[in-house]
N, C-alpha and C positions, 0 to 999 in steps of 0.2 A: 240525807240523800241515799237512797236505794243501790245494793249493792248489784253489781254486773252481773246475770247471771252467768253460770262459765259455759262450755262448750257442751261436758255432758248432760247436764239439766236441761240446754237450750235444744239439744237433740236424745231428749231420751228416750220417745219413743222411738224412733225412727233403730237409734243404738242396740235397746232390746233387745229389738225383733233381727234384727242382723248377727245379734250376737248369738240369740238362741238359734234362727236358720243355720249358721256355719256351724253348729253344732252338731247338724243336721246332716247337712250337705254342704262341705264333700267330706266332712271329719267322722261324722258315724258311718254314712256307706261303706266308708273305706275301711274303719273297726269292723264293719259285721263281712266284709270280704275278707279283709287281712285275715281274722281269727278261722274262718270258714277254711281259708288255705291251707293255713300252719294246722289244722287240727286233721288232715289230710295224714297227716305222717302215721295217724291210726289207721284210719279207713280208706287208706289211698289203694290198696290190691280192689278191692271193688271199685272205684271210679276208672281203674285200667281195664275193667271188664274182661273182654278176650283177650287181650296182651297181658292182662296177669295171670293168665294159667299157668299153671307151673308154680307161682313165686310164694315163698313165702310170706307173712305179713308185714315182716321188715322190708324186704325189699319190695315187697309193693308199696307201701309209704313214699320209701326214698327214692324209688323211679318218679312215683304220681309225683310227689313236691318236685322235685326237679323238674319233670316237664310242664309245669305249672310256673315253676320261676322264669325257666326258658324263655315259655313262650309272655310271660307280663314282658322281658326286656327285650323281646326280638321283635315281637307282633301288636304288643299296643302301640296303635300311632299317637304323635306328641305326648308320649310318654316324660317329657320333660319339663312341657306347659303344664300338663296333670300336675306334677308337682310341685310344681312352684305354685300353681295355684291352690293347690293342699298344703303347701308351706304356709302362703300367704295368711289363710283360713284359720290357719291352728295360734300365729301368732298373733292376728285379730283376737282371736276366742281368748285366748290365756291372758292376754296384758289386759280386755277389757273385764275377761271373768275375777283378775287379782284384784282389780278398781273396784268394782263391784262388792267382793269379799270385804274388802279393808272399811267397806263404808257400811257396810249392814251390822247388826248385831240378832244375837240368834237368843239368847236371854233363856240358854240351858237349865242354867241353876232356879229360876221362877218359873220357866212353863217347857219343865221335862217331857211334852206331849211328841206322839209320832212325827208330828211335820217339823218340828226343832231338831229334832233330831236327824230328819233328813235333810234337812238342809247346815245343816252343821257337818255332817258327813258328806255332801256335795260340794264346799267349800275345803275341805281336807283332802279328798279324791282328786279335785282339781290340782292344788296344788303338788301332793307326791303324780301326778298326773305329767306333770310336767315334767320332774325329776326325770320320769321314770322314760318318757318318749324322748330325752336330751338323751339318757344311757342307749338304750335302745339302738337311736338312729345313730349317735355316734360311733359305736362299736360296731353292729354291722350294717349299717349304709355308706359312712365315710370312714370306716377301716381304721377308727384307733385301738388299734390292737392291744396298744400298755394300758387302756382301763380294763382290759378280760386276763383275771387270773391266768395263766401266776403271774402276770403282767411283763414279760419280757418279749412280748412280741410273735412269740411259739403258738400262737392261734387265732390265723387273720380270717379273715373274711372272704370269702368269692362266692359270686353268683354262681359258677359252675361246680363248688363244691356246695352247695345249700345246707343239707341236711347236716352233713360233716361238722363242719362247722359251727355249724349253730349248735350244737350238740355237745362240740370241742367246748365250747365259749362257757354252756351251762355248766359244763360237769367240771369247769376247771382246769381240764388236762385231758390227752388224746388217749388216755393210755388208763387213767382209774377218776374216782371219785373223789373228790377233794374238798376238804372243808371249806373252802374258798368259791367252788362250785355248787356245794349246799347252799353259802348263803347268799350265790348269785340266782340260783333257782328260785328260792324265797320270795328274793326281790323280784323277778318275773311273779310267781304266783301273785303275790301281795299287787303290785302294779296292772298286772289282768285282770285283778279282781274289783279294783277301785277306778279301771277305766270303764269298765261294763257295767259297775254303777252308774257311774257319773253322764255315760250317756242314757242307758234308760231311764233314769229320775230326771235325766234335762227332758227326753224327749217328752214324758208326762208333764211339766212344768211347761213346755213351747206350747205346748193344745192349749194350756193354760191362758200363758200370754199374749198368743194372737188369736184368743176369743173365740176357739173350736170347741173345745167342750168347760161350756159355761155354769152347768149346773151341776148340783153334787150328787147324781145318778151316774151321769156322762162322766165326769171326773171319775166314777169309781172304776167304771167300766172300760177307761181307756189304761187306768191303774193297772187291772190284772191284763191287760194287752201287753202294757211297759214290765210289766214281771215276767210274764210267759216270755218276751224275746230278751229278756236280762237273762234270765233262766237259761237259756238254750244258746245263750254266747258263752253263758259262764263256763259252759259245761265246753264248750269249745276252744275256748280258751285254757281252763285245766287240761284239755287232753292234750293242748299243743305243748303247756310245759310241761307236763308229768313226759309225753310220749319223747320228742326230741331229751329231756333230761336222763332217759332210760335207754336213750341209744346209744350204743356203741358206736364211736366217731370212725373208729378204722374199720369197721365190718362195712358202715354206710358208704364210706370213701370207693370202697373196691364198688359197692353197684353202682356208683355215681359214673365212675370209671367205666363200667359196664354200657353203661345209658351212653354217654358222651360215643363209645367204639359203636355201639349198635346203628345211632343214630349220623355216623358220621363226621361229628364234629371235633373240627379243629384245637381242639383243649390240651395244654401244656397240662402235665400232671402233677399237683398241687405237695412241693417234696418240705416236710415239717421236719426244722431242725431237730436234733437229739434223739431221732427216733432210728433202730436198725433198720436195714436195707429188710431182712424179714417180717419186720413190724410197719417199715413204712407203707403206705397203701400206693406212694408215685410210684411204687418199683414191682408193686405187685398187683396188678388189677386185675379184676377177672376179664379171662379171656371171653370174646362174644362166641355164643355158641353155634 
C-alpha cells in the first residue's frame, strides 16, 4: 500500500513560491529600507539639506536617524498591522526555510563547485539569520535590556533616544569601549553580513523558481543584478555598524535632546543610572539655539 503523501510534498509547489515571495516581500524591502535608514547616521547632515547648515557630521546623523525613527512611529499609518504582518512573513520563511535545510543535502566534500557552496552558505546565513533578528528585536524593539552588555539593565532602549542608544548597546557601555561591546559589534557585522547574503542569493534563486529567468544567459545576468544590490546593502549595512559603533552615546544623547526642544516634543529626558549629573546627557542637554 502506497505511503500518504504529507502536507509538504502535497503542496510543494504552491510552498516554494510563497516561501521564496515572503522573502521577498515584505522581508527584503524592509532589509533594504531598514539598512538604507541606519546607514543614515553617516550621511544623514546631507539628507537634512538646509536644516543641516551649521552641523557637524555627527550631529547631522543623529538629528537625520532620529527624525527618520520619529516620524516611522508617529506617521506610518497601521504601523502595527505592518508588523505583524512582517512578523508573520519572517516566521513562515524561517520554520519553512529550517524544513527545507534539514531535508536537502549540499554534498560539499564530492562537488566543491560555486553553487554548493552557495547554497551551503544560504542555509548557514539562514540559520545565524535567525539568531541574529531574535537579538536584534529583542533588545531593541522589546527592550530586554539584560541581553546588552554589561547586562544590568544600564542600557535600555527608546525610540526618542535612537542613535544613543543603539550606540550605548554596541559599545557596551555609555561611557568607553568594552570588550563585550567589541564582540557585540562583531555579532552585528557578522549578522549584516549573512543577512544581505541571504537575501540577494534568495532573490537570484526566486527568478529561478518562479520561471523568470530560465536560461543560463538570463540566470547570469540577473546574478550580477543580485550582486550589485548585495553590494550596496553590504556597504550600507557596515556603515551602519562601524558608524553608530564609533559614536559616542552621551555626545549623540545631548543632540537628541537638541532635536526633541527644537522640535517641540514632549520627551522626559532619558537619566542612565551610574553616570554623574556632569556626564549624564538628562541633565545636560544642549540648549536650542
Amino acid at each position: 500500500m502506497a505511503e500518504t503523501a504529507s502536507f509538504l510534498d502535497r503542496h510543494h509547489f504552491l510552498l516554494r513560491r510563497l516561501h521564496s515571495l515572503t522573502g521577498i516581500v515584505p522581508i527584503g524591502v524592509f532589509l533594504v529600507a531598514h539598512l538604507t535608514t541606519n546607514s543614515s547616521i553617516l550621511w544623514g547632515k546631507v539628507g537634512l539639506r538646509a536644516d543641516g547648515h551649521g552641523m557637524g557630521l555627527t550631529e547631522g546623523g543623529v538629528t537625520y536617524f532620529q527624525k527618520e525613527v520619529e516620524w516611522i512611529n508617529t506617521q506610518i499609518p497601521h504601523l502595527l498591522l505592518i508588523e505583524l504582518v512582517l512578523w508573520i512573513s519572517i516566521a513562515f520563511h524561517s520554520a519553512l526555510g529550517v524544513v527545507y535545510a534539514r531535508q536537502a543535502k549540499n554534498n560539499l566534500n564530492r562537488y566543491p563547485h560555486q553553487d554548493n557552496w552557495r547554497y551551503a552558505l544560504q542555509r548557514f546565513s539562514g540559520y545565524f539569520g535567525i539568531l541574529f533578528i531574535f537579538y536584534h528585536v529583542a533588545t531593541l524593539r522589546w527592550g530586554w535590556s539584560f541581553l546588552v552588555p554589561p547586562f544590568d539593565g544600564s542600557v535600555p532602549w527608546s525610540h526618542n533616544f535612537a542613535s544613543s542608544t543603539l550606540a550605548a548597546s554596541l559599545r557596551g557601555s555609555w561611557e568607553e569601549f568594552t570588550i563585550w561591546g567589541l564582540l557585540v559589534s562583531l555579532f552585528y557585522f557578522v549578522g549584516v553580513t549573512l543577512l544581505v547574503f541571504h537575501f540577494a542569493n534568495g532573490l537570484w534563486t526566486a527568478a529561478i523558481t518562479w520561471g523568470i529567468t530560465v536560461s543560463t544567459a538570463a540566470q547570469k545576468r540577473w546574478g550580477v543584478a543580485c550582486f550589485g544590490l548585495g553590494a550596496g546593502l553590504m556597504i550600507a549595512g557596515w556603515s551602519s555598524v562601524v558608524g553608530f559603533a564609533m559614536l559616542n552615546p552621551l555626545e549623540a544623547k545631548k543632540y537628541e535632546m537638541k532635536f526633541h526642544q527644537k522640535h517641540g516634543n514632549d520627551v522626559a529626558p532619558l537619566v542612565i543610572p551610574g553616570l554623574s549629573p556632569a556626564a549624564n546627557p538628562a541633565t545636560s542637554a544642549v540648549p536650542t539655539p
